[in-house]
Each structure stands twice: as C-alpha cells, then as structure tokens.
N, C-alpha and C positions, 0 to 999 in steps of 0.2 A: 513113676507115679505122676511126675508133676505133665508127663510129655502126653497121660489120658486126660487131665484138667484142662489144662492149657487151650485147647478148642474150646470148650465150653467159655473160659476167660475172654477168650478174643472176642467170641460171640455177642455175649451178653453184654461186653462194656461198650460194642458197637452199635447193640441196639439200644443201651442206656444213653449214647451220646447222641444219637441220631436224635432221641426224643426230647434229648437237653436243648439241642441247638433247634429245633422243632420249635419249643414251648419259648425262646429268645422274643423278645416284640424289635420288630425293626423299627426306624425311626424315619422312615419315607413312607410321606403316604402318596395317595392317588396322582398326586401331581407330577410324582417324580415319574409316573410309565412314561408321560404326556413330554418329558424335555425339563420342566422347571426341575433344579436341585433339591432347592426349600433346604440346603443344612445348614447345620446348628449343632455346636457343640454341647455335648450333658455330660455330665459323670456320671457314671451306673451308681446305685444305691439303692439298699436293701434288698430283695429278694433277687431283683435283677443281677447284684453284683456276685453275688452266691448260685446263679443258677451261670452266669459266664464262669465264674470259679470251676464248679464243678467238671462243667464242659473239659475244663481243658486239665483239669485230673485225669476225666474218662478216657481224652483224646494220649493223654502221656500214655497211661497203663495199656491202650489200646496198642502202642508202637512197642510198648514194650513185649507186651505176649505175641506180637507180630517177632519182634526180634529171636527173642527165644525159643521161638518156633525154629525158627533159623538153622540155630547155633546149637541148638540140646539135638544131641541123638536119638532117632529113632528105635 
C-alpha cells in the first residue's frame, strides 16, 4: 500500500519545496550580478522564518520517501 502512495509523496513534497524555496526573497540585489557583495547580516523573522522552516521539513520528507522508495519492496 504504502509502495502505490509513495510516488505521489515524493512528487508533491518536491513540488511544494520547489515553490517554498521559489517564494524565499534573497537578500542581493542588482549590485551583487555587477561584483559588489553589499552583505549584511539579518535574522529571518516572521513569515520569512516559517516559509525557510517549512522548506526544509519539505526537503527532510522529500529524502525521506526518496529513501523508502529504496528500501521497501516492490
């Protein structure tokens, strides 16, 4: 049962992360294509810190149903 779900899980949590890390704002702008660095360090907070959160839930369970793909018999 779990080895018909399983493809759908991988799927979905790779295109939920994709969109996660998608929707991140970077913190270079136009200057950095150009050579200047311009960093600066910030602390993530509020939605920002909850949408890198998420990211990397999506990124665990995504290695996870990769593994178990694996390791469960077909």
């Amino acid at each position: 049962m779990l080895a018909t779900i399983l493809p759908y899980i991988t799927l979905a949590t790779a295109i939920l992360m994709i969109v996660s890390i998608l929707l991140q704002q970077r913190g270079s702008g136009l200057g950095a294509g150009f050579g200047s660095s311009g960093e600066f360090y910030t602390t993530r907070r509020g939605f920002d810190k909850n949408l890198f959160d998420v990211t990397i839930i999506f990124a665990v369970i995504f290695v996870l149903s990769i593994l178990a793909a694996l390791f469960l018999p077909s």
